[in-house]
N, C-alpha and C positions, 0 to 999 in steps of 0.2 A: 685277479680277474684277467678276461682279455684272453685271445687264442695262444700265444704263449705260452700262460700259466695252465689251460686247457693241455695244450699239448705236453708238458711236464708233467702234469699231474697223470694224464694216460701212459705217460713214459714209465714212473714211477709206479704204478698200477698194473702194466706189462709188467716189468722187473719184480715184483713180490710176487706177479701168477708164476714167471718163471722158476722164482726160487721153491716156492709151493709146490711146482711139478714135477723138479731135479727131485725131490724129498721122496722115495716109494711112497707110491699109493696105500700101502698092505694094512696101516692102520686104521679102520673102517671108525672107531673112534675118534677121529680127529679129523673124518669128513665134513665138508660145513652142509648144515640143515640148508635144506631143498630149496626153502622160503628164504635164506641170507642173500640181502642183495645188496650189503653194505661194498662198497670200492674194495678190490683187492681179492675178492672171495673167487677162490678157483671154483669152478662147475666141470670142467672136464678138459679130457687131456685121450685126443683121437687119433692112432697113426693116421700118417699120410702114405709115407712109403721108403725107401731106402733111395738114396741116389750114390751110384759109385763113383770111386777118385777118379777114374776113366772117362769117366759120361761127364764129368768138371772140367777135366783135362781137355778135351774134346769140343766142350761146349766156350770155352775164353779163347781158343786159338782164333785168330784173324780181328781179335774184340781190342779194343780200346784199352782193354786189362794190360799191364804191364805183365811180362810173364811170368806167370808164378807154375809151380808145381803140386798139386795138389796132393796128400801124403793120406788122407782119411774116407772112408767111405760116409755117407752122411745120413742118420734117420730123421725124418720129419716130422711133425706133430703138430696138428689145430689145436691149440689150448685157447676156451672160452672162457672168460669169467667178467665179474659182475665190474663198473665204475659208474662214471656219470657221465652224462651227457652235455651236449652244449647249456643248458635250461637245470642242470644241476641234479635231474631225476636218472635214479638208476637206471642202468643198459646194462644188456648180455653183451660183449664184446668180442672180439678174437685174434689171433696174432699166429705168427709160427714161431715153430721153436725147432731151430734145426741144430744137431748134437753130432759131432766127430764120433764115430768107433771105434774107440780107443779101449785099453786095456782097462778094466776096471781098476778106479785109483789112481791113474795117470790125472795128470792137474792138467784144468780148461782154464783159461780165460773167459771171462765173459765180455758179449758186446751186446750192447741195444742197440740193433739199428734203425736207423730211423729214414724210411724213403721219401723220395719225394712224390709231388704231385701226382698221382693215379686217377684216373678218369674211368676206369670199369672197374668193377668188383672182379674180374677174373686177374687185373693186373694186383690184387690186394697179396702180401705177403702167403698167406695162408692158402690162398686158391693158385698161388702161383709160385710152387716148390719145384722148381726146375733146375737142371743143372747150372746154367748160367747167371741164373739170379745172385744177387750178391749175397744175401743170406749162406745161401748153401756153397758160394766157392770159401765165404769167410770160415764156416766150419768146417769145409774139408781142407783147411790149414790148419785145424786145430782146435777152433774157439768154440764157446757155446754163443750160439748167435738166439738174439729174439726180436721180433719184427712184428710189433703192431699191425694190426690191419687197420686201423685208427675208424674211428664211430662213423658209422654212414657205408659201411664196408665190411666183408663179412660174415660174420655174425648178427652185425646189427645192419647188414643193408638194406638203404632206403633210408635210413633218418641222417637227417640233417647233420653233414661234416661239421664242427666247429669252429673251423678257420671261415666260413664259409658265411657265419654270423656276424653283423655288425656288432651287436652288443646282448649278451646273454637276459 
């Protein structure tokens, strides 16, 4: 229990929609039925847009980032899918998922990020794929980055953050 185990659990929830989205879509047989709204169930996966190594470059310079060189152009992606909420009842949720342009077959790392405190749904991962954002400088170093937009944000904006609850 407790926003801790909340917040792990949507971690964990992020991290298997992501692996579900790395996977091609192309097998329409191994889509999950419309009505699945079991934790973990992917529902979709939207471009956002390209950000280049240039426009990373550009955007860290004079920033508190130690310098780094950015080496990949970056696509980004609102992936929605099903968990729980603070009260334990299914939500649509959403997160980014921002991906290096690398050579097919070239090996990523993967990173869950996890931000802090956000106070408007535009500051939420997903609504805000920008150059500068730490998502998108960590994958254009390379990584596959995935960044919650965490419940109340979103996807699901307007419901109730879970940290945000005394007790479920």
């Amino acid at each position: 229990g407790g926003p801790a185990a909340t917040q792990r659990s949507l971690s964990a929830t992020t991290a298997a929609a992501v692996a579900s989205a790395a996977v091609p879509l192309a097998r329409p047989e191994q889509a999950p039925a419309a009505d699945d709204s079991s934790p973990g169930t992917l529902r979709d996966v939207t471009p956002i847009g390209t950000v280049s190594a240039h426009d990373v470059a550009q955007a860290v310079i004079g920033t508190r980032v130690p310098a780094i060189a950015p080496v990949y152009d970056v696509d980004t992606f609102r992936v929605t899918y099903m968990t729980t909420d603070g009260q334990g009842l299914p939500i649509l949720a959403s997160g980014l998922l921002a991906l290096p342009k690398k050579a097919a077959g070239a090996p990523s790392p993967v990173i869950s990020y996890q931000h802090g405190t956000v106070y408007l749904d535009a500051e939420a991962p997903s609504n805000n794929a920008t150059a500068g954002e730490p998502p998108v400088v960590l994958a254009s170093l390379g990584y596959i980055v995935v960044a919650a937009d965490y419940v109340g944000y979103g996807a699901s904006k307007g419901a109730p953050h879970p940290y945000l609850l005394s007790a479920p």
